[in-house]
Backbone as a ProteinNet text record, in pm:
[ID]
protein_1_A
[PRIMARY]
XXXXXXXXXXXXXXXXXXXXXXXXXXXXXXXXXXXXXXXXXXXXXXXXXXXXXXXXXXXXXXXXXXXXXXXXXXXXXXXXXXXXXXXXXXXXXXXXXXXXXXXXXXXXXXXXXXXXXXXXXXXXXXXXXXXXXXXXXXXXXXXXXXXXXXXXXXXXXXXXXXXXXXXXXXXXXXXXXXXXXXXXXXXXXXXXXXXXXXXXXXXXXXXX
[TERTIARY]
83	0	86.1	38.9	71.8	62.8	177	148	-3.9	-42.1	-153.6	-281.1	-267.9	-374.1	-340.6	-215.7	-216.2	-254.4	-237	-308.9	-433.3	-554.2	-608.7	-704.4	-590.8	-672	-660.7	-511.4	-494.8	-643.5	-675.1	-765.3	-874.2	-908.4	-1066.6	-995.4	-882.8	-868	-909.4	-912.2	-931.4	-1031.5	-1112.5	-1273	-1313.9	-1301	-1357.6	-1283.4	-1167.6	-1178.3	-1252.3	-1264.3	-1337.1	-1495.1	-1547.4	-1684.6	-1622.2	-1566.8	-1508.2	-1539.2	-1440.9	-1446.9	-1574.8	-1688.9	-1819.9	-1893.7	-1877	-1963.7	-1923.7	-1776.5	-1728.3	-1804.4	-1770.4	-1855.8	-2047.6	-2101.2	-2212.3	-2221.2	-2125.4	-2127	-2079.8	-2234.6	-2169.4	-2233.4	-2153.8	-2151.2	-2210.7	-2164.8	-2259.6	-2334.8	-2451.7	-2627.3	-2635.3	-2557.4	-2545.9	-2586.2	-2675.5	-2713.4	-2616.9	-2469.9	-2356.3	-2314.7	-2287.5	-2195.1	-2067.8	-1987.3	-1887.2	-1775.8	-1740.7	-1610.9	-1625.1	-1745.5	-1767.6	-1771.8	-1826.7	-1822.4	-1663.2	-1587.2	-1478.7	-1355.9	-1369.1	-1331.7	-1381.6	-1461.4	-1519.1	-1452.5	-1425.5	-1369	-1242.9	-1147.5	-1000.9	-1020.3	-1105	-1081.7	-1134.4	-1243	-1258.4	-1130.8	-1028.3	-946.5	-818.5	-806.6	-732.3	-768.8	-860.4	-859.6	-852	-915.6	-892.4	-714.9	-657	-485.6	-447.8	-484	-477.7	-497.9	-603.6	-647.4	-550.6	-521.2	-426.3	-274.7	-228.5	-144.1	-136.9	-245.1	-258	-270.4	-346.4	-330.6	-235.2	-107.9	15.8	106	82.2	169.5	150.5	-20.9	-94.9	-73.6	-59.7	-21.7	126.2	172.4	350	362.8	272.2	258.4	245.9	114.2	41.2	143.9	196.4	321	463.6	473.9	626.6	520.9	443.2	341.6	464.1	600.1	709.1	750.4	712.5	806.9	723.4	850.1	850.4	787.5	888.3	886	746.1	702.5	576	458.3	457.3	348.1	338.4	405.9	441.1	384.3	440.6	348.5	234.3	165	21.4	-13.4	-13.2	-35.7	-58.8	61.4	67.5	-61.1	-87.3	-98.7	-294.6	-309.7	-460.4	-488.7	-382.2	-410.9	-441.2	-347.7	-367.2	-542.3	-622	-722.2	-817.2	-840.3	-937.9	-981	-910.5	-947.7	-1019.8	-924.7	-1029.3	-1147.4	-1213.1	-1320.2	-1407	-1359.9	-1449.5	-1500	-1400.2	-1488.9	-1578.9	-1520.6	-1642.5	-1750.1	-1788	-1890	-1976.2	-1910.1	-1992.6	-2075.6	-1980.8	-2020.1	-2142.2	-2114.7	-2226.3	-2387	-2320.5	-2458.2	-2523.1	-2444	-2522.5	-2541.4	-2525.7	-2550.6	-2632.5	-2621.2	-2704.9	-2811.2	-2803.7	-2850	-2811.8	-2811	-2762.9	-2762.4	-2830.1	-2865.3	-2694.7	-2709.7	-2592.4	-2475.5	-2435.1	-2331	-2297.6	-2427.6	-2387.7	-2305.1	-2312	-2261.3	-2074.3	-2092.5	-1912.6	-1899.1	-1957.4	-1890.1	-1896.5	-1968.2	-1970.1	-1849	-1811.3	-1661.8	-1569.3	-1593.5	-1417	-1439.1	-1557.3	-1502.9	-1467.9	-1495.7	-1443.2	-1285.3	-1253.5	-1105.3	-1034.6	-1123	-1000.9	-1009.3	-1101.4	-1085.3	-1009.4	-973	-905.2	-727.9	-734.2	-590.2	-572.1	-647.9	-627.8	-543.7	-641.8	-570.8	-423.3	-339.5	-229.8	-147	-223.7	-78.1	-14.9	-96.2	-14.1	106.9	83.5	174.9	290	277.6	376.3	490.4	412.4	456.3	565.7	509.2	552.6	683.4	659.5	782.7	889.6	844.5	949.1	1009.3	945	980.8	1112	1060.2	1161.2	1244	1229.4	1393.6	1450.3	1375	1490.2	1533.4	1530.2	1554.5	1714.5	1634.5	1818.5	1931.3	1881.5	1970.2	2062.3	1932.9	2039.2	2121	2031.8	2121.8	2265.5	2263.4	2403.5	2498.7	2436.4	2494.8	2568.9	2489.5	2548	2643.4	2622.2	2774	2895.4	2847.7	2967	3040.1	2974.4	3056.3	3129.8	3062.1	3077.1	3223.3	3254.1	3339.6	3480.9	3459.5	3548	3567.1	3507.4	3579.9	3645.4	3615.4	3680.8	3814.4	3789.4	3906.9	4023	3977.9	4076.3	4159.6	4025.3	4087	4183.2	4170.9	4260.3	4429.6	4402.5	4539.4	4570.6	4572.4	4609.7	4705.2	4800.9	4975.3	5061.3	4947	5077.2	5142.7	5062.7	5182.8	5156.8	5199.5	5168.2	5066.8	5027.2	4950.3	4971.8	4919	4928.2	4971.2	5062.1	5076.3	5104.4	4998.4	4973	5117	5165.3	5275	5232.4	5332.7	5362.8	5325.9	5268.1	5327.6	5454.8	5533	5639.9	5681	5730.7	5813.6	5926.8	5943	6069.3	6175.8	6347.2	6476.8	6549.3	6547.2	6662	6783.7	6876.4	7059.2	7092.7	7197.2	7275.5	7201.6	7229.8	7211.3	7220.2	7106.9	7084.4	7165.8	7224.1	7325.1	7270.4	7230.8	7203.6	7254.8	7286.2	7374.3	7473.2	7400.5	7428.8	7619.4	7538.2	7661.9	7738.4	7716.9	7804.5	7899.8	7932.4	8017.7	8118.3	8117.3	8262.2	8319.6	8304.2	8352.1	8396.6	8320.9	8347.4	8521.8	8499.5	8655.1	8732.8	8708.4	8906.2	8912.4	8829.6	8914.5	9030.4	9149.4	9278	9234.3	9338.9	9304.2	9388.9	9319.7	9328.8	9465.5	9561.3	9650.2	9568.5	9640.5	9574	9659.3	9536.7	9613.4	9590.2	9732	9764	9622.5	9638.3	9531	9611.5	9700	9776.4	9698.4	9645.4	9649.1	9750.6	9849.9	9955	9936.8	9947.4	10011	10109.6	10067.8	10163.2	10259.7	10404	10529.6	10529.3	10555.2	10568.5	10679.7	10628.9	10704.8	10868.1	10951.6	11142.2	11117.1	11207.1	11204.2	11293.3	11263.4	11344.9	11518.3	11621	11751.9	11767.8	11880.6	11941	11999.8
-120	0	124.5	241.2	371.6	432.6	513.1	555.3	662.9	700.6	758.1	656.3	540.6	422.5	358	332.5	329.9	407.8	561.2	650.8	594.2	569.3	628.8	481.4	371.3	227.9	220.5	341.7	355.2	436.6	545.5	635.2	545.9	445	387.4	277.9	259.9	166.7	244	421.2	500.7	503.3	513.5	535.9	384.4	287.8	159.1	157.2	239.2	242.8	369.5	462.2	539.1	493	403.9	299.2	278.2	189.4	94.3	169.5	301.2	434.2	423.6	467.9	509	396	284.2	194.4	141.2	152.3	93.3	221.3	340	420.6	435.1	297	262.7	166.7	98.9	-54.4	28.7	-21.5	-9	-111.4	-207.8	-353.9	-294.2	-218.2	-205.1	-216.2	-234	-215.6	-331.9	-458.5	-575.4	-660.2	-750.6	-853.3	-982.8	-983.9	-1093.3	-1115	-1174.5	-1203.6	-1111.9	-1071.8	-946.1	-1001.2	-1137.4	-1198.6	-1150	-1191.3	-1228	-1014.4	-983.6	-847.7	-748.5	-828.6	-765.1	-814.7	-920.6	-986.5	-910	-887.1	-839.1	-682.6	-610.8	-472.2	-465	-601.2	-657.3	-662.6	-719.1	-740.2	-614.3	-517.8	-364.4	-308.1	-299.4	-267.8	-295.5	-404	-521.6	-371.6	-419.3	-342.7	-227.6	-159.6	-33.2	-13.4	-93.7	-30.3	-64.4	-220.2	-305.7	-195.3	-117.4	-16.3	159	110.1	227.2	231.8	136	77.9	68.6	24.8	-14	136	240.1	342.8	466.6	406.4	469.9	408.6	285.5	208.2	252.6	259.6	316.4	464.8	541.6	704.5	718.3	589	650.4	570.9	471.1	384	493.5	589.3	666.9	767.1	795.3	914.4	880.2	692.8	649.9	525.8	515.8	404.3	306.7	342.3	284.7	226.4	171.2	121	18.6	-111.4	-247.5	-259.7	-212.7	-195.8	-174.4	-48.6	-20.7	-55.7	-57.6	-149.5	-310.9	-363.4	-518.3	-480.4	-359.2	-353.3	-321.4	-245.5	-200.7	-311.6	-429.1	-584.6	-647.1	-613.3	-728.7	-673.8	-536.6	-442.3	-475.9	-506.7	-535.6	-652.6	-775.9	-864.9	-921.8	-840.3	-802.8	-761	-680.4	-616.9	-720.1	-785.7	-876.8	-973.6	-1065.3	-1155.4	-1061.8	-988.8	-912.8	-846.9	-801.8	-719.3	-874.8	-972.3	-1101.6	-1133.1	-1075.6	-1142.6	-998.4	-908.3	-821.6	-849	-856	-896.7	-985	-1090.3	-1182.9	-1180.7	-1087.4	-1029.7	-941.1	-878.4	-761.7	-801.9	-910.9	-1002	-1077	-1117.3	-1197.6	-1132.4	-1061.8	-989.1	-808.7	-759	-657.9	-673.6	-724.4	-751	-785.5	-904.3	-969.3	-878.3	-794.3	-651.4	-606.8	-549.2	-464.4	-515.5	-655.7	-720.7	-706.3	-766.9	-791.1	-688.5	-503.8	-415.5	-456.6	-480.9	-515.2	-600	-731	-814.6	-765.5	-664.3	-601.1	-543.1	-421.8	-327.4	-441.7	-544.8	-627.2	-712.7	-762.3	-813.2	-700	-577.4	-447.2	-414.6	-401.3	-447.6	-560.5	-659.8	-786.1	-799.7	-714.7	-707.4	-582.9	-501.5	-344.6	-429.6	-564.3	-577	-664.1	-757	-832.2	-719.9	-616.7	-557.8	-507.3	-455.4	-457.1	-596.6	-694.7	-779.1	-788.4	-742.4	-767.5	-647.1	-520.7	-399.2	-463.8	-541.7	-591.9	-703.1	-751.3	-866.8	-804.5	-697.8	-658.7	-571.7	-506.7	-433.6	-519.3	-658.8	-740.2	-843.3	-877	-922.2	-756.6	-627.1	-536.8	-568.2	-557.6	-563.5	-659.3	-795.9	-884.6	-871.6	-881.2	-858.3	-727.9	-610	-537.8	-573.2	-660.5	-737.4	-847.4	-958.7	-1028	-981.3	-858.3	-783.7	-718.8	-666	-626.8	-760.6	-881.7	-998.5	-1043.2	-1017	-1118.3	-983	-866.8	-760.7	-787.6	-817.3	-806.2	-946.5	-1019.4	-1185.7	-1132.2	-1105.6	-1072.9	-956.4	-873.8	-815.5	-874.2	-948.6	-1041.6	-1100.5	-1230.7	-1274.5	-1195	-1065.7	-1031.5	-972.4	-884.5	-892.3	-969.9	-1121.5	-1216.4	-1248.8	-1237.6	-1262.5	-1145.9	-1045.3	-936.8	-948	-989.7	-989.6	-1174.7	-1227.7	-1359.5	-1369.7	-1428.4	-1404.3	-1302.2	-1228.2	-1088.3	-1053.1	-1156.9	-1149.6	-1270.1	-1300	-1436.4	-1410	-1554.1	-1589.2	-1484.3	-1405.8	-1394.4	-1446.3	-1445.5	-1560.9	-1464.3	-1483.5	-1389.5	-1399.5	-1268.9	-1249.7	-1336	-1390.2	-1363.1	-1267.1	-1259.7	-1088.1	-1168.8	-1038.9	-1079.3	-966.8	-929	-814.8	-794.8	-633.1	-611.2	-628.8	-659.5	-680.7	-602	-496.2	-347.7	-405.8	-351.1	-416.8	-265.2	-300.4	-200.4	-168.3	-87.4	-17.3	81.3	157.6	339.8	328.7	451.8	489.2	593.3	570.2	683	744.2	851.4	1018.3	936.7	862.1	824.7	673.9	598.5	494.7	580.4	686.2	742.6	798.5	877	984.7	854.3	740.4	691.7	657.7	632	637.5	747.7	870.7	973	1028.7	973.2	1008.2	925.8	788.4	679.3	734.2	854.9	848.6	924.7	961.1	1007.1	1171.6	1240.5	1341.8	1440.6	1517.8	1582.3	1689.6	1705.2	1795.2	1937.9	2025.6	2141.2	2224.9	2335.9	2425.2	2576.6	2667.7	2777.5	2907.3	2958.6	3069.6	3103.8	3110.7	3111.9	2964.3	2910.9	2796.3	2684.6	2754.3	2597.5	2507.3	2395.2	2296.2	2367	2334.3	2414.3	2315.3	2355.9	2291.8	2181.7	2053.5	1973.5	2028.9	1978.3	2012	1923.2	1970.6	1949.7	1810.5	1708.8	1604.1	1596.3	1536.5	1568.2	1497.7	1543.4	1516.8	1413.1	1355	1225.2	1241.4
0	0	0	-57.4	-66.5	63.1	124.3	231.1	308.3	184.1	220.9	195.9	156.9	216.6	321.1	425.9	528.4	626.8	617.1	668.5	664	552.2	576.4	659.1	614.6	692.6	907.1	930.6	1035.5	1099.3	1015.7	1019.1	1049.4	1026.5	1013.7	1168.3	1225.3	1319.9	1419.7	1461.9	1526.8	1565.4	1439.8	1485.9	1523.5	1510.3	1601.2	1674.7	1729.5	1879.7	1966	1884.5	1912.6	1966.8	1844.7	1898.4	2007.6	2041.8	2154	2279.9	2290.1	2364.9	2398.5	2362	2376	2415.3	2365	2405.7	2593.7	2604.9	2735.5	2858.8	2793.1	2871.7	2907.3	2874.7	2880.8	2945.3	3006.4	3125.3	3251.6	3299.9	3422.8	3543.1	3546.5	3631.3	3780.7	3813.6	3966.8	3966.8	3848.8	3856.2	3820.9	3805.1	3732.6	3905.9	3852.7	3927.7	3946.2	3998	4003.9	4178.5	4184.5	4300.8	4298.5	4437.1	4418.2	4336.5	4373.1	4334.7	4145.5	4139.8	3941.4	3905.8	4018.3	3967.9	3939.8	4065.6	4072.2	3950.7	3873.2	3808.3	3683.8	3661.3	3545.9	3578	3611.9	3675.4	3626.3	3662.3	3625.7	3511.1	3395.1	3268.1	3221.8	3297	3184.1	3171.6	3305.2	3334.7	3240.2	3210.9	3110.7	2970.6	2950.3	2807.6	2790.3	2862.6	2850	2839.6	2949.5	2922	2775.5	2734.7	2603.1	2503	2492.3	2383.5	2395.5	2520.5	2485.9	2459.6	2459.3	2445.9	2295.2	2195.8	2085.8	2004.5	2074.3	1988	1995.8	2094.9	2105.4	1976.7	1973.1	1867.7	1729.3	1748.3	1605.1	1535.6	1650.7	1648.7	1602.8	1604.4	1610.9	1409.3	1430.5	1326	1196.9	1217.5	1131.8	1087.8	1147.1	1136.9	1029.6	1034.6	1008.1	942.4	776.9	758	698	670.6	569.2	714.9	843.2	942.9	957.3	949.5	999.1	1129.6	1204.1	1356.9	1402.2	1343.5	1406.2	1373.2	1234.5	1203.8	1296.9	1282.9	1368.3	1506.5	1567.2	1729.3	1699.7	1627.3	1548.7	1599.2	1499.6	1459.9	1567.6	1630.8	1796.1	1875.2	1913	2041.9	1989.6	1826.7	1787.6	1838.9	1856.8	1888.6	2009.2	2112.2	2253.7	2305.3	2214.9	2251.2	2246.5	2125.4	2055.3	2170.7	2201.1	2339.2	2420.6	2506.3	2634.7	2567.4	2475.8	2399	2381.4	2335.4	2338.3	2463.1	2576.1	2720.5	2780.5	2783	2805.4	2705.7	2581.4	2539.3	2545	2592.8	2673.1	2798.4	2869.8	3017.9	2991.5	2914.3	2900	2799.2	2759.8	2683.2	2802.2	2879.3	2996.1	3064.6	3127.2	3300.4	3238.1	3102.6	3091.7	2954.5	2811.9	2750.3	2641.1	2574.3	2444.9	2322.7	2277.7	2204.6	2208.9	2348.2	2377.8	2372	2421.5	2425.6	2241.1	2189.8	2010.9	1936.7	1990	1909.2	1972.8	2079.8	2142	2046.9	2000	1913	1748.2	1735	1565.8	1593.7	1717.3	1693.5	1710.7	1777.8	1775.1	1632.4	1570.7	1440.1	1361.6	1347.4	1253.3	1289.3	1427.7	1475.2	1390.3	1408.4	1340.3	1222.2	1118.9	974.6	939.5	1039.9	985.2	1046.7	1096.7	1126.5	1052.3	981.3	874.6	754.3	707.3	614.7	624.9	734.9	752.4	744.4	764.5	690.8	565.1	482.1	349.1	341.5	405.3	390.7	518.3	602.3	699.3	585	528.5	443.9	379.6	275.3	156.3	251.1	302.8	408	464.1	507.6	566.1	429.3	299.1	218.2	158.2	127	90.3	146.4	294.5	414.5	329.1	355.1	328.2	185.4	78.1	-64.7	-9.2	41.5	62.6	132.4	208.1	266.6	172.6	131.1	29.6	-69.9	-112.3	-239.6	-164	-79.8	-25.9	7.8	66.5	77.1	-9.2	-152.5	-247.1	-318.5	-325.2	-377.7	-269.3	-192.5	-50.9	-141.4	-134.2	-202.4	-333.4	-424.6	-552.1	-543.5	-480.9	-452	-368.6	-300.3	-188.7	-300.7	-436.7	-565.5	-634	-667.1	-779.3	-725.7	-563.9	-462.7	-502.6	-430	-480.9	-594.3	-692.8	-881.4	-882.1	-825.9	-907.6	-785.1	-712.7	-604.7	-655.5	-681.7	-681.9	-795.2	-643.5	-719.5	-708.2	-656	-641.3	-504.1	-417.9	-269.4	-184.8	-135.2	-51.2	71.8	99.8	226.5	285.1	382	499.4	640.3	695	830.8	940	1042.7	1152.2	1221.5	1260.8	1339.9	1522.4	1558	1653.8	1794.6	1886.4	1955.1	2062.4	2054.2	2159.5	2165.5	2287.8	2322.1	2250.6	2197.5	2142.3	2175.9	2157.7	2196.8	2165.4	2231.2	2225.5	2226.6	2114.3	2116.3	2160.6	2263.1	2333.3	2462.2	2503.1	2653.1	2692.4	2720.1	2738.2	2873.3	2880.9	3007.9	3085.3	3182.3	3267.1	3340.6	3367.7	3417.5	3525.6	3617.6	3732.3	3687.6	3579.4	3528.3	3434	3362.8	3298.2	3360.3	3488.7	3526.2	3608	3599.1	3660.1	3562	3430.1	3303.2	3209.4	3290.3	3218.4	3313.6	3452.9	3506.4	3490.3	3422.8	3367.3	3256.1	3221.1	3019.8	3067.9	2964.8	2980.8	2943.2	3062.2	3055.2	2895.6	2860.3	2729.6	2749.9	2682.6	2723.5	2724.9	2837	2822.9	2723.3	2642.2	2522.6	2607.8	2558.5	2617.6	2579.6	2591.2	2545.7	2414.8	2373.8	2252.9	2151.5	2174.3	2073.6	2075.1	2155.7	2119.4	2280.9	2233.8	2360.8	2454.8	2583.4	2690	2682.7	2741.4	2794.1	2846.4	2816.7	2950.1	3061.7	3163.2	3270	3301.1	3366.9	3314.5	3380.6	3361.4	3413.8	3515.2	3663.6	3753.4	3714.4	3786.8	3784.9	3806.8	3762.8	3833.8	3944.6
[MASK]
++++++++++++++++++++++++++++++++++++++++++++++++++++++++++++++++++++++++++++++++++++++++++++++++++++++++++++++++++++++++++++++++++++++++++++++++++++++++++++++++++++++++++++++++++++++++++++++++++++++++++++++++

């Protein structure tokens, strides 16, 4: 589907919850002839759906906005499916304990529910069939490239063979200030030169 026929199929999921809306605001079990346990139970499941339906038209609101998303459409999908059960048991409840009439329109809005979520599967389909198709297509260039990779380097350098790790082996030995200066006093001392430039005198050699 075209994104503006998802709009406008989201658009029609609104208003049967909108029914939904209006009709739940017409039960009201306290005037119902039950035992408390069956009453309070029935309270737990209005309760159930009502969160169920809102839940579903947060997914749907974010859905309507982004109709090209996997993601959200799929919770759409799920969050409809979530509702359908609990809307089957209040309708039952409300066919028995207030009037079969009334219960019947709960079961017209949840079959209009499960035919407005039928129609989103084929746009889920066609979206998760696209994904996958770009996926394989990048799969199979990634291959197709890694061959021709190969074809075009083959022969022109050898294997690869993973190094080793090992610590490096420095030849020689840095000298520090401290081992240098008793070496720096056995070298032979340098004759001293005059302020003239020349070598001074040796000194007379004593007498015999």
């Amino acid at each position: 589907m075209e994104p503006d026929q998802v709009k406008a199929l989201l658009h029609k999921i609104w208003l049967a919850q909108y029914r939904l809306n209006d009709l739940l605001a017409q039960v009201h079990p306290e005037k119902w002839a039950m035992p408390p346990a069956t009453r309070q139970s029935f309270g737990q499941s209005l309760d159930s759906l009502r969160k169920a339906m809102a839940a579903e038209e947060d997914w749907r609101s974010q859905f309507e906005n982004r109709p090209d998303s996997l993601y959200l459409g799929f919770q759409t999908y799920v969050a409809i499916s979530a509702v359908l059960p609990r809307l089957d048991g209040v309708a039952h409840s409300v066919s028995h304990y207030e009037n079969p009439s009334f219960g019947a329109q709960y079961s017209q809005a949840a079959n209009q529910l499960f035919d407005l979520q039928q129609l989103i599967e084929p746009h889920l389909a066609y979206l998760l069939k696209n994904q996958d198709n770009v996926q394989l297509t990048a799969q199979t260039n990634l291959a197709s490239c890694e061959n021709q990779l190969n074809f075009a380097m083959n022969g022109k350098q050898g294997i690869a063979v993973p190094m080793k790790n090992i610590a490096p082996d420095f030849k020689g030995r840095r000298r520090t200030a401290h081992s240098a200066a008793p070496a720096a006093s056995a070298s032979p001392v340098a004759p001293k030169v005059a302020a003239t430039g020349k070598p001074a005198p040796n000194p007379p050699s004593p007498k015999q």
